[in-house]
N, C-alpha and C positions, 0 to 999 in steps of 0.2 A: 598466465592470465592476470589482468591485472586486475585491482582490486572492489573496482567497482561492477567489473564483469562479474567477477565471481559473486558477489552480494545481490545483483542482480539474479544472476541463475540460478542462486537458491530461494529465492524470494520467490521468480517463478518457476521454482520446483513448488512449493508450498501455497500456490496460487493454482497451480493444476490438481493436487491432490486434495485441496478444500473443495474446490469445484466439483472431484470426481466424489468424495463425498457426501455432499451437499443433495447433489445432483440422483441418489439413490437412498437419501433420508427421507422420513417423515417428518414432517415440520413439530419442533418441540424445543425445548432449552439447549440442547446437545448441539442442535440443527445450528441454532440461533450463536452457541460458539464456535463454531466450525466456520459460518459465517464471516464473523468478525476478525477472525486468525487472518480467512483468504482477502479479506480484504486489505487489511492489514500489508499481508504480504504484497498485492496488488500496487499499495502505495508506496512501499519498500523499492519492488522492482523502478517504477519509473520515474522515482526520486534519486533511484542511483543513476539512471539515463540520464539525468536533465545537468545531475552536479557532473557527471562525465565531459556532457556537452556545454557548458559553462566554464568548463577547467579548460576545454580546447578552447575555448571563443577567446578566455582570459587570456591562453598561450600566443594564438594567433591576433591578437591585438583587434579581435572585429567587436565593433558597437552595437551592430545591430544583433549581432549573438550573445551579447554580454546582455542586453536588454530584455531580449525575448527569452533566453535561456536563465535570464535570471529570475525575471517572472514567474517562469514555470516550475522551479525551483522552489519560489518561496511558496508559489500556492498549491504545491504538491507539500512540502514541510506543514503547513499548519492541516493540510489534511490528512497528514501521518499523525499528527498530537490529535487530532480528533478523532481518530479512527482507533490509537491506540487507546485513549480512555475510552471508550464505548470497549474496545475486545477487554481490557480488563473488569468494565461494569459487568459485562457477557461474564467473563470468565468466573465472577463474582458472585456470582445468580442476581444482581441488581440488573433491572431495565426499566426504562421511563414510562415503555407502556411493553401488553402484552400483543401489538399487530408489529413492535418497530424493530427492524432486521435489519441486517448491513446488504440485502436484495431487493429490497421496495423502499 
């Protein structure tokens, strides 16, 4: 398996067990870190899709995969750094207010 599969499959492995989580919590700070893990992972899994899909567009010499793949690449990247400082403020007990959750 190569190695963006695999970072992929565990990400959403850890994307389906937040959810299943989540999905039978009461809403509370536990909740609200569970959250931000799966989302976390969520960004994880389809940032390794895109750098996968980026690496072939690079191999097969196509422009318009190099463009759109690299797009989606960069603005799945800065919504991994966003998403990971929120899971660590979650993880932290810091949060900017107490309605805002990585689900609304």
């Amino acid at each position: 398996m190569h190695l963006y599969a695999t970072i992929a499959a565990c990400a959403a492995a850890v994307v389906v067990v937040a959810w299943l989580a989540v999905s039978f919590m009461s809403p509370g700070t536990q909740r609200r870190k569970i959250e931000w893990v799966g989302a976390t992972g969520l960004f994880v899994a389809l940032l390794a899709l895109f750098v996968n899909l980026l690496r072939r567009a690079i191999a097969t010499d196509s422009e318009a995969g190099m463009i759109a793949f690299g797009f989606l690449t960069f603005m799945f990247s800065c919504s991994l750094l966003v998403s990971m400082v929120r899971t660590v403020g979650a993880l932290r007990g810091r949060t900017s207010s107490s309605k805002s959750s990585a689900t609304h």
